[in-house]
C-alpha positions as CSV (number, residue, x, y, z in Angstrom):
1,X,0.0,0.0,0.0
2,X,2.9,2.4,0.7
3,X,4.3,1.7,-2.7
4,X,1.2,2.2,-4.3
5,X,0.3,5.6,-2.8
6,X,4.2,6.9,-3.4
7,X,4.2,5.7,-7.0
8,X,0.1,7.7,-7.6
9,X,2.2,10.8,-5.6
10,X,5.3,10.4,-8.1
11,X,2.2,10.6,-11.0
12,X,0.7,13.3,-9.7
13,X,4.0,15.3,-9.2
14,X,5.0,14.6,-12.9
15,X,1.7,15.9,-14.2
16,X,2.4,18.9,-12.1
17,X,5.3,19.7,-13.0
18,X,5.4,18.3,-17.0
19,X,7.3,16.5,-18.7
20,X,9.8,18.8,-20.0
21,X,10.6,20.0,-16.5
22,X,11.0,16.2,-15.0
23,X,13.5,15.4,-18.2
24,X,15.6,18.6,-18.1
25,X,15.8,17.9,-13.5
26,X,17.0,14.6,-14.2
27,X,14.8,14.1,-11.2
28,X,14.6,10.2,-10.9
29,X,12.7,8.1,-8.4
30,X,15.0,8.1,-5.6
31,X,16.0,11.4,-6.0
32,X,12.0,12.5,-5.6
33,X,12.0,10.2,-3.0
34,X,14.7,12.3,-1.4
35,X,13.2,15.6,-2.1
36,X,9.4,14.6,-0.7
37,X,11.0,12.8,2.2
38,X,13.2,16.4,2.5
39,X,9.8,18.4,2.0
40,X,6.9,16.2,3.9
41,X,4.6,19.1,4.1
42,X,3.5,18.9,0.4
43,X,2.4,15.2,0.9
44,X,-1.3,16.5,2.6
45,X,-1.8,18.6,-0.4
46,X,-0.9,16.1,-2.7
47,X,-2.8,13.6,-1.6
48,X,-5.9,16.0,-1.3
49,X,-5.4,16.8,-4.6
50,X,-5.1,12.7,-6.0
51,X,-8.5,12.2,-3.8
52,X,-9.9,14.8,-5.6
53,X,-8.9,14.0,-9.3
54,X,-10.0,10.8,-8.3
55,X,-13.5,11.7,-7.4
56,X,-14.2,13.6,-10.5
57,X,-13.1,11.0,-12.6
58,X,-16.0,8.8,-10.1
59,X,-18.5,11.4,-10.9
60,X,-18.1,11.7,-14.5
61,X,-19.2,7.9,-14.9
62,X,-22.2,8.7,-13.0
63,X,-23.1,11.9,-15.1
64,X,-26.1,14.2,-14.2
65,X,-28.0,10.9,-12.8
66,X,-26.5,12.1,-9.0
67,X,-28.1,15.6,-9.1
68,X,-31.8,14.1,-10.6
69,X,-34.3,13.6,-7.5
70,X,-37.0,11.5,-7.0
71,X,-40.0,13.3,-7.5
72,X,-40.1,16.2,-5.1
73,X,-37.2,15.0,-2.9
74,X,-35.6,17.8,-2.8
75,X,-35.4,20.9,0.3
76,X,-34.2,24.4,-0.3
77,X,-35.1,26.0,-3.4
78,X,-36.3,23.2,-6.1
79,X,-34.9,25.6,-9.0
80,X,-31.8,26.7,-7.0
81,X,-28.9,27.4,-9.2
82,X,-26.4,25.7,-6.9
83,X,-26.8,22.1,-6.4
84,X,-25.8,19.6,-2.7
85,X,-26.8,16.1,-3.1
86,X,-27.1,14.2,0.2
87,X,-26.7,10.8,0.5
88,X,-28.6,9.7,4.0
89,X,-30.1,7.3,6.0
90,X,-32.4,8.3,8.8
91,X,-30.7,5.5,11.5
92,X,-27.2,7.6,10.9
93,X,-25.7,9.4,13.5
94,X,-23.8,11.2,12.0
95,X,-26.6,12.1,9.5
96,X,-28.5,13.1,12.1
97,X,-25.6,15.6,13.2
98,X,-25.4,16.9,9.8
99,X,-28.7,18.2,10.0
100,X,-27.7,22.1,11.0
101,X,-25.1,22.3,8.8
102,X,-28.0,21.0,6.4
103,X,-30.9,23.6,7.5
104,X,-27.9,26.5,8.1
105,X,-27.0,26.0,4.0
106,X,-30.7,26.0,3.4
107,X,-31.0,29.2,5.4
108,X,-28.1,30.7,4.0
109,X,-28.7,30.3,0.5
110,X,-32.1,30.8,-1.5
111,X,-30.1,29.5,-4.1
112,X,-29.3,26.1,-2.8
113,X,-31.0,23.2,-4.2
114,X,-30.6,19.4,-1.9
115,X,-31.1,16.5,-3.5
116,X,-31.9,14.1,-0.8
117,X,-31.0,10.3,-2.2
118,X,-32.6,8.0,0.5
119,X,-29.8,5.4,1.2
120,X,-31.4,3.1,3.8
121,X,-28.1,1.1,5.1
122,X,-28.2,1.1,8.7
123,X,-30.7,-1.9,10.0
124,X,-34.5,-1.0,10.0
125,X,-33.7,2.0,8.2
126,X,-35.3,0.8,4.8
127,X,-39.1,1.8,5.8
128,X,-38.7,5.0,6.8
129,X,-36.4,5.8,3.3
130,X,-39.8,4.6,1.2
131,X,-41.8,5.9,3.4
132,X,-39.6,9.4,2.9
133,X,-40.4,9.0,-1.0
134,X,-44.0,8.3,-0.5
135,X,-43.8,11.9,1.3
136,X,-42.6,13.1,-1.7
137,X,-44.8,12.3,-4.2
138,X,-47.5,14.2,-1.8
139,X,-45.1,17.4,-1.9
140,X,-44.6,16.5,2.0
141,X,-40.7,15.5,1.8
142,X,-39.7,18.1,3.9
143,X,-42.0,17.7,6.6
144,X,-41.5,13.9,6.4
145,X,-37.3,14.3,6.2
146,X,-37.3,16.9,9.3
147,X,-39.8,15.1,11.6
148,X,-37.8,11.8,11.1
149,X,-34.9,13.8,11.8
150,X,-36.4,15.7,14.7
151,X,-37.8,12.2,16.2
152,X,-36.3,8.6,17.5
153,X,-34.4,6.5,15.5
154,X,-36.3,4.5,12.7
155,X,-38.8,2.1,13.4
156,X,-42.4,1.3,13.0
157,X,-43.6,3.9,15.5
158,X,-41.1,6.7,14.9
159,X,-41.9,7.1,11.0
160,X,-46.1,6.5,11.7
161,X,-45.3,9.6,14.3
162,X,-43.4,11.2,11.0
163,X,-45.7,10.4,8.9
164,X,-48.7,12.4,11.1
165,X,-46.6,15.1,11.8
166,X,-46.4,15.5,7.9
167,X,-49.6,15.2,7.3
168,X,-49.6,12.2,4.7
169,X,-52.4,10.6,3.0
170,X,-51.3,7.2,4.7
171,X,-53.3,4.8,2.6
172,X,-51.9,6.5,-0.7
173,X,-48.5,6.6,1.2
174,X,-48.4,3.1,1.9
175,X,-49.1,2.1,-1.4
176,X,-46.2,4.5,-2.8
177,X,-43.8,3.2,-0.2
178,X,-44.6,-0.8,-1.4
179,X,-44.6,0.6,-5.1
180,X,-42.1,-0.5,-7.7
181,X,-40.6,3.5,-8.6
182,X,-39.9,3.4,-5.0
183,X,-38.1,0.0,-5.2
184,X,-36.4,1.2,-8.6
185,X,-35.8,4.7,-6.4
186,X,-33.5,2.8,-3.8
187,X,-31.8,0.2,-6.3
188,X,-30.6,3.4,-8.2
189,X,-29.1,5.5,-4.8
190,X,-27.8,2.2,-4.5
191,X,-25.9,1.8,-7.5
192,X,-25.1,5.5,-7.4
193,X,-23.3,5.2,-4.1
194,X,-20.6,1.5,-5.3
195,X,-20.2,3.9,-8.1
196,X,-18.5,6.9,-6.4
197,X,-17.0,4.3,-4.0
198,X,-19.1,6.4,-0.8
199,X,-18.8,3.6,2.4
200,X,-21.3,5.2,4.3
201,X,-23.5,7.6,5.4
202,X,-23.5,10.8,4.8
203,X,-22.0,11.8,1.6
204,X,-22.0,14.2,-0.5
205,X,-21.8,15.5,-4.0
206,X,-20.7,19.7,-3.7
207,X,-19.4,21.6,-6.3
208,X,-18.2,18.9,-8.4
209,X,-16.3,17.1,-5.1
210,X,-17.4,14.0,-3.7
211,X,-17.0,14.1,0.1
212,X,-17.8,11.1,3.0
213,X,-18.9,11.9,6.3
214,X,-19.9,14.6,8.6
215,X,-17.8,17.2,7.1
216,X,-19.0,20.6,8.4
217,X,-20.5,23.3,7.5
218,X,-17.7,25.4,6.2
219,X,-16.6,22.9,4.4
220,X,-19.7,22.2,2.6
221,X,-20.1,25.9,1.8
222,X,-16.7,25.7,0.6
223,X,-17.2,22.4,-2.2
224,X,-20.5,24.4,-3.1
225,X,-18.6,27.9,-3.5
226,X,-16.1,26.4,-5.0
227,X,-13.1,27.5,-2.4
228,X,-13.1,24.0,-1.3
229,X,-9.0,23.3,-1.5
230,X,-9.5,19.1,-1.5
């Protein structure tokens, strides 16, 4: 593993500094060795900047399938010019921390568009994620997403509670929740998530950066200004 992440560094450093510069130095592999080894400080930004090449090259297989919602599962403003896709599951801790830094962008930002993808991984989490979609195909995500949020972890009673405190239509929601676009809904997050290689929950798609975890605030505001360094 060390040999693999020095050799992707030693790539990385020829493409920054070209071709012609790396013949005319005579800079070999030890002697780059020497020099990072001499100058460990540009390792961090390096490596930030390899992660980062490496998530746009994810992203680009997935296209603009990311950033497309399920019907109405979006918060902010729908026809925001700036886009933060959220990938979450309502049994996630650290999704459930993430939830100012969430409703602080939202505030923020008239601008900001968040498309939720409901990524039901944790156990017991999978009802509450259709049940979440069946909220949105009544124009009740938000209400849904934030009482779920606001309430216990999922199960049975906690997304009925949701579901009231949203207001839902709960015979047309049940069917919605058991229906095959829902089913077809989760299978795509799914596939979305192997694809950008996310482990977990939350992640995050911000100004053309892929990001894992509970990452902040600024740094969320950073990916979507794009100021975000890696």
């Amino acid at each position: 593993m060390q040999r693999f992440f020095f050799t992707a560094l030693i790539a990385l450093v020829f493409g920054f500094v070209g071709a012609g510069l790396w013949s005319l130095s005579g800079l070999g592999e030890p002697r780059m060795r020497a020099w990072l080894v001499a100058n460990p400080d540009v390792l961090p930004e390096m490596a930030s900047a390899l992660e980062r090449r490496e998530g746009q090259a994810r992203l680009a297989e997935v296209g603009e399938e990311v950033a497309r919602p399920f019907p109405g599962a979006v918060l902010g403003n729908p026809a925001g010019k700036r886009t933060l896709v959220k990938f979450t599951d309502y049994g996630c801790s650290f999704c459930r921390s993430s939830e100012a830094d969430v409703q602080r962008l939202v505030a923020s930002d008239p601008e900001l568009r968040i498309v939720v993808r409901e990524w039901p991984i944790f156990k017991g989490s999978e009802e509450a994620a259709r049940m979440a979609l069946a909220a949105a195909e009544q124009g009740r995500y938000a209400a849904f997403y934030t009482a779920m949020f606001a309430g216990d972890p999922p199960s049975p009673a906690s997304v009925a509670r949701a579901a009231a405190k949203a207001g839902l239509d709960m015979e047309r929601a049940r069917r919605v929740a058991a229906s095959n676009a829902v089913a077809a809904e989760l299978a795509s997050t799914m596939q979305l998530a192997r694809t950008l290689r996310f482990t977990g929950t939350p992640s995050w798609v911000a100004g053309g950066q892929v990001l894992e975890g509970a990452v902040g605030y600024e740094r969320l505001k950073a990916a979507l200004d794009g100021t975000e360094a890696g």
